[in-house]
C-alpha positions as CSV (number, residue, x, y, z in Angstrom):
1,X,0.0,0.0,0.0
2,X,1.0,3.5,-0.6
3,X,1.6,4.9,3.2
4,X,3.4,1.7,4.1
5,X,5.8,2.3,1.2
6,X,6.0,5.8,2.8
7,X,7.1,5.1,6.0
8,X,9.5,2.3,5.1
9,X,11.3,5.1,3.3
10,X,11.3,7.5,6.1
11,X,12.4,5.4,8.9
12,X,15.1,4.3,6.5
13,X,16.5,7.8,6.8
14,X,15.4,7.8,10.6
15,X,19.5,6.7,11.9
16,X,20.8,9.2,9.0
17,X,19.2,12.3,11.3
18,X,23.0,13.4,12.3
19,X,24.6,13.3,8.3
20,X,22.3,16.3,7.5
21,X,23.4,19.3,6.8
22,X,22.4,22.5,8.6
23,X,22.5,26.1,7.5
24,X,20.8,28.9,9.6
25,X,17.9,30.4,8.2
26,X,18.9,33.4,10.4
27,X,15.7,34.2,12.2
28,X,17.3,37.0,13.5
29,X,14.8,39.7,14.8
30,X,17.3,42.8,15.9
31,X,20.7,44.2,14.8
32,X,22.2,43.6,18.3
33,X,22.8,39.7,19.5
34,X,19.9,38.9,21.2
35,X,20.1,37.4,24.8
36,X,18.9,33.9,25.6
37,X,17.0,33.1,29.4
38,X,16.1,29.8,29.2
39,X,13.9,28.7,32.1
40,X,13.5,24.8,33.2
41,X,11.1,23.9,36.1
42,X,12.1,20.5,37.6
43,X,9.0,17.7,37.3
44,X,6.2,20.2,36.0
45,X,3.5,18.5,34.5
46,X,2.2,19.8,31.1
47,X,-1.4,20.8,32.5
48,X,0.4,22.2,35.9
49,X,0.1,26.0,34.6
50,X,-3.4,27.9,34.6
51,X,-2.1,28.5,30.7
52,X,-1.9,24.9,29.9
53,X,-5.3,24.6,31.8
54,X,-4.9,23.4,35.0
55,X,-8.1,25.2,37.1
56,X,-6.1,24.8,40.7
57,X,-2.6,26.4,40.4
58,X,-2.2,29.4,39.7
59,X,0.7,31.1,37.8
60,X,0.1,34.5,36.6
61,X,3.9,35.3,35.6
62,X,4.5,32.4,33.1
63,X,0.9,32.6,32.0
64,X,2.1,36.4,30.8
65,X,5.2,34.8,28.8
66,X,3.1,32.7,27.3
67,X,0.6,35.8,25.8
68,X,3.6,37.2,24.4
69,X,5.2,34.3,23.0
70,X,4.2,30.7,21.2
71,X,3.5,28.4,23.4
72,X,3.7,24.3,21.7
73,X,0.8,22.5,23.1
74,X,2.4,19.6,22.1
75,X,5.7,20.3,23.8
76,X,7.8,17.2,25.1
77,X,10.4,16.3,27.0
78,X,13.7,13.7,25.3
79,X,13.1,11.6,28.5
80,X,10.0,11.0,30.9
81,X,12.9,11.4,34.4
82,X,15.1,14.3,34.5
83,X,18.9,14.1,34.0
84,X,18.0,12.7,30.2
85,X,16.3,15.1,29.2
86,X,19.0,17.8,30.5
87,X,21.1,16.3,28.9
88,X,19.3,16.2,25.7
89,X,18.7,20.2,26.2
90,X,22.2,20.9,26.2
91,X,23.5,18.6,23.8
92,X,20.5,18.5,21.1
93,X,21.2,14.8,21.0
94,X,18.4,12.0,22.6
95,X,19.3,10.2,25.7
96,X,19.7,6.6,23.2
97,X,22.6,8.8,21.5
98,X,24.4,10.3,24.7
99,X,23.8,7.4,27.0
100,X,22.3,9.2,29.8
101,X,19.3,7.1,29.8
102,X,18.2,7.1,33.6
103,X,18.4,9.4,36.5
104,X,21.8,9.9,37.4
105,X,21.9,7.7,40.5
106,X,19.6,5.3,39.5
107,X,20.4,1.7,40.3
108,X,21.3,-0.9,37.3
109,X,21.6,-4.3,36.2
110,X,21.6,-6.5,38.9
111,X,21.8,-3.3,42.0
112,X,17.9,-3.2,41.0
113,X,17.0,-5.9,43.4
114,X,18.4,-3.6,46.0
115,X,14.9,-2.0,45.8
116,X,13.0,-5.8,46.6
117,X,10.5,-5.0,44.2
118,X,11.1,-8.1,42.1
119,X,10.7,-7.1,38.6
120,X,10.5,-9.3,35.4
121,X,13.8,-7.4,34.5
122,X,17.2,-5.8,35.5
123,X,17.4,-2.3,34.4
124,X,20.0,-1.6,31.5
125,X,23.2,0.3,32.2
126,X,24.1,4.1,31.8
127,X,26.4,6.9,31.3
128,X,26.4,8.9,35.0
129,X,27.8,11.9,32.9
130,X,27.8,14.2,30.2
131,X,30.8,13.7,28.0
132,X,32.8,16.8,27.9
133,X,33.7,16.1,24.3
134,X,30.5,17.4,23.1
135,X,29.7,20.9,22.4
136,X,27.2,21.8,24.4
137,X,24.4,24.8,23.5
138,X,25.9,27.0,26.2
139,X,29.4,26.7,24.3
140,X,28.1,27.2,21.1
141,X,26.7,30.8,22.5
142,X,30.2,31.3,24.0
143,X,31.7,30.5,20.6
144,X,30.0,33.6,19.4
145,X,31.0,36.0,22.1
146,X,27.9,35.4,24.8
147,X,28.8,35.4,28.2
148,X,27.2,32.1,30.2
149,X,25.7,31.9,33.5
150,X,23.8,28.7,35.2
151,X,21.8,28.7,38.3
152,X,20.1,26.0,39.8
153,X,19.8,22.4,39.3
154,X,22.4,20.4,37.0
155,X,22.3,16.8,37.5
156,X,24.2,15.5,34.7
157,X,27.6,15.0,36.4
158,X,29.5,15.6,39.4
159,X,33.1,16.9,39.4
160,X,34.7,16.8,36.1
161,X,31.3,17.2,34.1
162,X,29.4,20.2,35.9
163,X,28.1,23.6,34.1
164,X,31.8,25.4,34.2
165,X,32.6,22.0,32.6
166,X,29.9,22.2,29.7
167,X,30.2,25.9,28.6
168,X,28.8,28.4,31.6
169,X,31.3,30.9,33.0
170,X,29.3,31.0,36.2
171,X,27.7,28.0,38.4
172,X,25.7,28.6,41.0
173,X,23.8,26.1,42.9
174,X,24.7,23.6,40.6
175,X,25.9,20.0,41.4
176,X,25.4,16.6,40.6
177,X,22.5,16.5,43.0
178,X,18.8,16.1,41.5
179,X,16.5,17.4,44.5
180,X,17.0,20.4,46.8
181,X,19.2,19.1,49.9
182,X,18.3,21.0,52.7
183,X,14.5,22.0,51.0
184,X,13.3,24.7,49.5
185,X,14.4,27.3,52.4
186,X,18.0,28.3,53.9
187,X,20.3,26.5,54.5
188,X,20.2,24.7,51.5
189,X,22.8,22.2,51.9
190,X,24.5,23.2,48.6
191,X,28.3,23.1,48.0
192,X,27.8,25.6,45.2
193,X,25.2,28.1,46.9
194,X,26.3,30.1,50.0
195,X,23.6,30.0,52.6
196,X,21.0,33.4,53.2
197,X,19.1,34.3,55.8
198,X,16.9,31.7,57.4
199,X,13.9,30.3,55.8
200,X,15.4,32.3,52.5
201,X,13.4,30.6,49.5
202,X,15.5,28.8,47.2
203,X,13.8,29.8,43.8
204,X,13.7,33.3,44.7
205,X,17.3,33.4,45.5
206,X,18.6,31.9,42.5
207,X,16.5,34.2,40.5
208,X,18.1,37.4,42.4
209,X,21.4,35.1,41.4
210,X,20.2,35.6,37.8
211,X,19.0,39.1,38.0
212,X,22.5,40.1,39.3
213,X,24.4,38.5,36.6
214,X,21.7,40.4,33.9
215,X,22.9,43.3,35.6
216,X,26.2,42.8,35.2
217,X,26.4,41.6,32.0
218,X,23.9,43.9,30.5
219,X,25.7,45.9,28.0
220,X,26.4,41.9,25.9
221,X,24.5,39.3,25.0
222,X,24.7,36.3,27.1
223,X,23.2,33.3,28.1
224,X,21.6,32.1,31.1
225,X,20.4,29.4,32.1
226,X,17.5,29.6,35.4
227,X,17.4,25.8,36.4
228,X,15.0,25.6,39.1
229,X,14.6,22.9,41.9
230,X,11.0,23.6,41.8
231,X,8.8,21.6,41.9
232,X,11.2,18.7,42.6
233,X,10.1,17.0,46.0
234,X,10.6,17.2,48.5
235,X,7.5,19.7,48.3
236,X,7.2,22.6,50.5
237,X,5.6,25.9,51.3
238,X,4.6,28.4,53.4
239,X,1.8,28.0,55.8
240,X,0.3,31.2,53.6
241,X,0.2,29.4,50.4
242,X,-0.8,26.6,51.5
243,X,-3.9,27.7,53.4
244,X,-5.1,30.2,50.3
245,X,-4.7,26.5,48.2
246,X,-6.3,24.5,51.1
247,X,-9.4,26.5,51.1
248,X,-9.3,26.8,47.4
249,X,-9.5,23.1,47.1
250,X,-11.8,22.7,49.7
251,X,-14.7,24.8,48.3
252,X,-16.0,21.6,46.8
253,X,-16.4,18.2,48.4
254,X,-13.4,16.3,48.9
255,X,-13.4,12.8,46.9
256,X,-12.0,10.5,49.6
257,X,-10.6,8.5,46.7
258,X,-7.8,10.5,45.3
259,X,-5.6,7.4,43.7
260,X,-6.5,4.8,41.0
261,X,-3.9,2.1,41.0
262,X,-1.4,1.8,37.9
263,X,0.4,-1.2,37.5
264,X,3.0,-1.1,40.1
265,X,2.3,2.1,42.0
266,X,-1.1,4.1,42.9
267,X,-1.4,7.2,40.6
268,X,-2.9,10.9,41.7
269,X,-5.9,11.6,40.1
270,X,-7.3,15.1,41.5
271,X,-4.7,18.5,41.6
272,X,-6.2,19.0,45.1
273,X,-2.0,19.0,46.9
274,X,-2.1,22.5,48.8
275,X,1.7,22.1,49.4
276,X,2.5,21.1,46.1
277,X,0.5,24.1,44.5
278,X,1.8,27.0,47.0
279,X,5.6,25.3,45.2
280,X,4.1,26.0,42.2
281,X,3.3,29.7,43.1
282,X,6.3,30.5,44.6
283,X,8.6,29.2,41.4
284,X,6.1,31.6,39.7
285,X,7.2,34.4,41.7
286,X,10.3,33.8,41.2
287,X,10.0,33.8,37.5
288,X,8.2,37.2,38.1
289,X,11.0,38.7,39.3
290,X,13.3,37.8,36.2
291,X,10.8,39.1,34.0
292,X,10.1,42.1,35.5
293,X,14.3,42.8,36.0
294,X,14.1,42.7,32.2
295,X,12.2,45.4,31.7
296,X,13.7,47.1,34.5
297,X,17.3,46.8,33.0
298,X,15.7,47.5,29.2
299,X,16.6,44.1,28.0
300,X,13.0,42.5,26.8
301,X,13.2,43.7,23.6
302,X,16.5,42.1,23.3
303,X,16.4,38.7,24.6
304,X,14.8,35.4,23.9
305,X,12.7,33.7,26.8
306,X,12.5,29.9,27.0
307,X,10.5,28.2,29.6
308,X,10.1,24.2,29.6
309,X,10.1,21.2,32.0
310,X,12.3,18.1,32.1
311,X,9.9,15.5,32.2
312,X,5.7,14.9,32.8
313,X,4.2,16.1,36.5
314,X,4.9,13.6,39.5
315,X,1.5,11.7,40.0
316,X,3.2,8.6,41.1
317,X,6.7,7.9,43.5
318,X,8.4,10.9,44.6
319,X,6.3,13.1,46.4
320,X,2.9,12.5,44.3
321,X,2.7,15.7,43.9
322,X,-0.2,16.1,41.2
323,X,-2.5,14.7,38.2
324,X,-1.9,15.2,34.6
325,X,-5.0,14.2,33.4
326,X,-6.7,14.0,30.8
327,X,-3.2,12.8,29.8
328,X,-2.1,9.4,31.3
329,X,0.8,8.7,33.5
330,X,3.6,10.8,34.9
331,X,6.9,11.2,35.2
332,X,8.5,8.2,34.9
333,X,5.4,6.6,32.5
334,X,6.1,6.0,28.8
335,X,2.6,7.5,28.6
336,X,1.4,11.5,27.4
337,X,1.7,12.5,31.1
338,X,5.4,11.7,31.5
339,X,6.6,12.7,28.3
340,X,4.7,16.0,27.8
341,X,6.0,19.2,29.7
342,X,5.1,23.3,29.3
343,X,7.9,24.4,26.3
344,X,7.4,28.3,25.8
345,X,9.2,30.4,23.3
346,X,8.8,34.6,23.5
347,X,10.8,35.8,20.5
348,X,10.9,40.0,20.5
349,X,9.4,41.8,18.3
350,X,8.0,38.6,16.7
351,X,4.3,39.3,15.3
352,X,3.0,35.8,15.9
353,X,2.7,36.2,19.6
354,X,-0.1,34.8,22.1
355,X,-0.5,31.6,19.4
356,X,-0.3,28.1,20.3
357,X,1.1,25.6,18.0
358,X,0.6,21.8,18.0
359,X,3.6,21.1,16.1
360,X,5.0,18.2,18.4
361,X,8.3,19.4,19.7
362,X,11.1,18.1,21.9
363,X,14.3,19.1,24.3
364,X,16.5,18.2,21.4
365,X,15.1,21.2,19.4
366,X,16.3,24.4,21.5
367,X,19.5,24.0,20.6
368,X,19.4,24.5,17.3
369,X,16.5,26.9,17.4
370,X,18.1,28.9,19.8
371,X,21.0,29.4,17.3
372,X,18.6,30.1,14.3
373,X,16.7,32.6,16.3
374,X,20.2,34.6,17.0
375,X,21.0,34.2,13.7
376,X,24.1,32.4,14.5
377,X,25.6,28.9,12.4
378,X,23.8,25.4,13.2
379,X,26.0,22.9,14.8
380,X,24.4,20.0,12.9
381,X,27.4,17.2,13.8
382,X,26.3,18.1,17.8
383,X,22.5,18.8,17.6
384,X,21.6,15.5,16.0
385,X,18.3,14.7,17.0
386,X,16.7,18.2,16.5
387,X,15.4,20.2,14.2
388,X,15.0,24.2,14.4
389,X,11.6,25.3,14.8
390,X,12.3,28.7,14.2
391,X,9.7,28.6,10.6
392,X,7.2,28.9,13.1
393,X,8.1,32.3,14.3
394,X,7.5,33.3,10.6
395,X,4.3,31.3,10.5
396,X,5.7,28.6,8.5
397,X,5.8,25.3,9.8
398,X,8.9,23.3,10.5
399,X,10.3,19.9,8.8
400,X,8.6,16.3,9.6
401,X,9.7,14.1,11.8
402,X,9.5,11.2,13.7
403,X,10.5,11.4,17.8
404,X,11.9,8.7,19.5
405,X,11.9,7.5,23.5
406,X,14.2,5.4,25.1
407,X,13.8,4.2,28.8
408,X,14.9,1.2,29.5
409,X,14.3,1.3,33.2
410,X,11.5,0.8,36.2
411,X,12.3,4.3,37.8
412,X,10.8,5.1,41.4
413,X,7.3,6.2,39.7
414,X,6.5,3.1,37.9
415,X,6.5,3.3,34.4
416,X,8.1,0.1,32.5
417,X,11.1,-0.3,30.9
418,X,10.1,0.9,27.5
419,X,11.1,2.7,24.1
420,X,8.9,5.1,22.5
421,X,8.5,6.5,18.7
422,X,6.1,8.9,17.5
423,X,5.2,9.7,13.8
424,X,2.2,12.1,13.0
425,X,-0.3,11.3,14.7
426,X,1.0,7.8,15.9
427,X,2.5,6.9,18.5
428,X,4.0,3.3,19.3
429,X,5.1,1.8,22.8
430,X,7.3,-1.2,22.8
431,X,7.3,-3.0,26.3
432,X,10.7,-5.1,27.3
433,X,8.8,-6.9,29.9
434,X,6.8,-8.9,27.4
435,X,8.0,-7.3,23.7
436,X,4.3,-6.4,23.1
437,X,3.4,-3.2,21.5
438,X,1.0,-0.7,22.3
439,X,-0.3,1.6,19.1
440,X,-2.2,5.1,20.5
441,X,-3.7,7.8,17.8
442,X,-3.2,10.8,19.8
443,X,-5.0,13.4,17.5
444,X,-8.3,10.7,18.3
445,X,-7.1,9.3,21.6
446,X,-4.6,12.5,23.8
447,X,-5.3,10.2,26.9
448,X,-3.9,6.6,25.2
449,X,-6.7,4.5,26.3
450,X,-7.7,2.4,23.1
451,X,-4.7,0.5,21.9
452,X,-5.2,0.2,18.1
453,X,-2.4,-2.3,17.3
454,X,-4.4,-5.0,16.3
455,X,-6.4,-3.1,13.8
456,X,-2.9,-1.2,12.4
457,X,-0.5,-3.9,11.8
458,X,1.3,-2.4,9.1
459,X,1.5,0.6,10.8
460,X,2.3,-1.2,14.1
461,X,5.4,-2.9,12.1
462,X,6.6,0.2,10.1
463,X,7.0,2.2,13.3
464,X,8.9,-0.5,15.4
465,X,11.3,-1.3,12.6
466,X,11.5,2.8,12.5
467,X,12.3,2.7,16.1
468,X,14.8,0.1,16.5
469,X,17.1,0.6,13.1
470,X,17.5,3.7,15.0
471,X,18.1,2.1,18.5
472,X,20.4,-0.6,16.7
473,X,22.4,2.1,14.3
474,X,23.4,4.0,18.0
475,X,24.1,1.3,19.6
476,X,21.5,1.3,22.3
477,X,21.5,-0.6,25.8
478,X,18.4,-2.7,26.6
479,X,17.3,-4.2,29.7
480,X,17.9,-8.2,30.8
481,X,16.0,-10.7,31.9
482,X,16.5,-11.2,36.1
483,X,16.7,-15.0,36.2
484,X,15.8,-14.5,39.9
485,X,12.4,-13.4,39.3
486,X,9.5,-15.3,40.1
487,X,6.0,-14.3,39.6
488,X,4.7,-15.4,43.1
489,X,7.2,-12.7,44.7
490,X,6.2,-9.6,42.5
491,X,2.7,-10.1,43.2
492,X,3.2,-10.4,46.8
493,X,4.9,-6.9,46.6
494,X,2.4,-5.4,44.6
495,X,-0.6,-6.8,47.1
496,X,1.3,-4.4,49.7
497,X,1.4,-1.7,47.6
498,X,-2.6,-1.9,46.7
499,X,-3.5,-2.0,50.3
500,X,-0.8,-0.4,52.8
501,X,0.9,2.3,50.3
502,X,-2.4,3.1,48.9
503,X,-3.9,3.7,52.5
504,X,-1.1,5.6,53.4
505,X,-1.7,7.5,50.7
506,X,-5.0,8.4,51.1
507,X,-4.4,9.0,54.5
508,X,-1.8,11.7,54.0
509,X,-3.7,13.3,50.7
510,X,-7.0,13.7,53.3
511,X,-4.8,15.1,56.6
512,X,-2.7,17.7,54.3
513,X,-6.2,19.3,53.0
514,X,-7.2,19.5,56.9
515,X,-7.5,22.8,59.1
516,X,-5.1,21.3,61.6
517,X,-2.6,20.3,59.1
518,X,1.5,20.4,60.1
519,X,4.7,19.9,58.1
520,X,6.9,16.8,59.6
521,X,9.6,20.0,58.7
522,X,10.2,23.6,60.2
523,X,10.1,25.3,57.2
524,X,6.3,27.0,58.2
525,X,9.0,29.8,59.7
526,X,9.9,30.2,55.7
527,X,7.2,32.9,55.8
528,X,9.0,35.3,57.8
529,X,11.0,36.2,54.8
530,X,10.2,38.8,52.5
531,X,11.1,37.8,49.0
């Protein structure tokens, strides 16, 4: 048949993605280099903004980016956990190319049984750094004369591999740690960030950290990078926030049934979390106060503004922080609600502002966007798997493409060891547990919940020969089969989760919407600072 033909033709480009050759279309809106922010929330869900339509959270500051810039409503993440995908923003390449397939930390191979949950499977192996051989986005700015600058969370390598390692001529707060050490208020706990006053909030600070390097650095372009903790567990608030988001939540009858099992861990159905939304808030504010220093310091109309996510909202593991529905899954879940994240561009003086786009898009793609945007070279042999998406800033629309996924790990939310591929409007999940395959049309079916693969078998087999000559060609790890496991064992496990987690659960959800409600930390004396 004539598609089939189609699609055996493009996947058999699929692995040639890094021979292409890249010129810049030079997108360039102003004479001066423009300035790059680029903003990443840690573990925001795609529906966790009141822009992306969540009807609980509330976040005034990045819904006003979003009026002024194009927001993808089909934005993803390369990975559905964190140091992946941070790795794929910097690099431009997919986690199956760099190697960085898990959390860095993450137990493999046969260390999995450390975590007694006796899976079908051992975990595959990983790279716990970013090679320092690539050239990173941040060095391809500094190439061109920009001046770098991180804050916040890195997580893609310890000593030898952190920011001032990869490009940016200031790190602050950045180390090979993934959550917040010492919470969200001082002391932090942080080799790399000196402590402030008690209770000092940590998103706020590092964006006075970034505002005080815009200063500085105002009179050239540079490039900084905002990496927020938020809204990384552990999750915490002020006793303020959380009772305006208590009472909000509780002007409608509580369902006592907030969880719906998944398949090995109970899953968050409601954003009802009062903590977990006053996080929210606060990363907002801080946000607000880089925004607003722009226009203070006169440099809006010369910078670009990127704000994204790393990976799907936590509604499983972690701190089950919130629900991404209608989208299934979390972080962690091969599913729409791991792999989708908020991924807003504000370009100045760009006409098409305050439009959404459902081009799917990926981390991969900043980098060489970015570039095309400042009107500066491609780096096609380093940005591999991504494609500019600058035509859209002219109205036009970008080049095809199929997007691949590549997890080959439980994680601590549980989603399965899985790779992903999407093309058009298909999207195809290939389990390692059992080697079954899973076909979802997302323009029909956003939520995945009628599997089509056995009325689409040719599609079903042109997309998983797509995805795994591509796999193959880069030379992909894949999980093993644990000899140990037994089926009697997992089960037993996964009876304790259904019945003790998921009452504990419960328990906790119900007691943190309560009037009498207290932190197990001190960090209710957070609210004596003035931010």
């Amino acid at each position: 048949m004539v598609w089939s033909k189609r699609y055996i033709f493009f996947f058999s480009l699929l692995s040639l993605f890094s021979c292409k050759s890249e010129k810049s279309k030079h997108y360039k809106t102003t004479e001066k280099s423009p300035n790059i922010l680029f903003i990443i929330a840690d573990d925001l869900g795609a529906h966790d903004l009141s822009t992306t339509g969540s009807q609980y959270y509330e976040t005034p500051n990045i819904d006003g980016l979003a009026a002024k810039g194009v927001q993808f409503d089909q934005g993803y993440a390369s990975c559905q956990v964190c140091s992946p995908s941070r790795a794929s923003i910097m690099t431009g390449k997919s986690p199956a190319r760099h190697g960085i397939t898990d959390w860095i930390g993450a137990l493999e191979g046969e260390k999995w049984r450390k975590k007694k949950r006796n899976n079908k499977l051992l975990p595959a192996y990983y790279q716990h750094a970013l090679d320092t051989s690539y050239v990173t986005m941040p060095e391809a700015f500094k190439e061109h004369g920009y001046t770098t600058f991180f804050a916040g969370k890195w997580h893609i390598g310890d000593e030898g591999s952190l920011p001032e390692d990869h490009g940016f001529d200031i790190n602050i707060g950045g180390f090979e740690a993934g959550s917040p050490k010492g919470g969200y208020f001082s002391p932090y706990k942080n080799p790399r960030l000196e402590d402030g006053p008690k209770g000092e909030n940590l998103s706020m600070r590092l964006a006075n950290e970034t505002v005080a390097f815009m200063k500085n650095n105002k009179d050239k372009p540079f490039f900084a990078c905002l990496s927020f903790y938020a809204v990384h567990g552990p999750i915490q608030t002020t006793e303020e926030k959380w009772k305006k988001y208590r009472d909000k939540a509780t002007t409608k009858e509580i369902d006592p049934t907030g969880y719906k099992m998944g398949k090995f861990l109970p899953i968050r159905q409601y954003q009802d979390n009062p903590v977990y939304a006053g996080l929210v808030e606060s990363m907002d504010d801080a946000v607000g106060r880089v925004l607003s220093s722009l226009d203070e310091l006169g440099l809006s109309e010369n910078t670009i503004i990127v704000f994204t996510g790393d990976n799907g909202g936590v509604s499983a593991g972690d701190s089950f922080s919130t629900s991404n529905l209608p989208l299934k899954g979390g972080k962690g879940y091969q599913f729409e609600g791991g792999l989708r994240t908020p991924y807003i561009i504000k370009v100045p003086g760009n006409k098409h502002q305050g439009i959404h786009s459902d081009v799917p898009v990926t981390g991969t793609d900043f980098y060489p966007t970015l570039l095309d945007l400042a009107g500066l070279p491609l780096y096609p042999e380093q940005h591999q798997d991504g494609i500019s998406v600058a035509p859209i800033f002219e109205g036009k629309q970008p080049e095809e493409r199929a997007i691949v996924w590549h997890y080959p790990h439980y994680g601590n939310q549980g989603g399965e060891p899985s790779s992903v591929i999407r093309s058009g409007k298909w999207k195809l999940i290939h389990y390692y547990e059992d080697n079954r395959e899973e076909l979802y049309n997302l323009e029909e079916d956003g939520g995945e919940l009628t599997d089509l693969s056995a009325d689409y078998p040719s599609i079903v087999k042109n997309l998983s020969d797509g995805l795994f000559t591509y796999l193959n060609d880069l030379g992909a790890n894949y999980p093993e089969e644990d000899k140990l496991w037994t089926k009697d064992k997992e089960d037993k496990y996964l009876n304790k989760v259904r019945t003790v987690k998921m009452k504990t659960l419960e328990k906790s959800r119900i007691n943190m919407l309560g009037e009498t409600y207290q932190p197990n930390a001190d960090w209710w004396g957070s609210q004596l600072i003035v931010d």
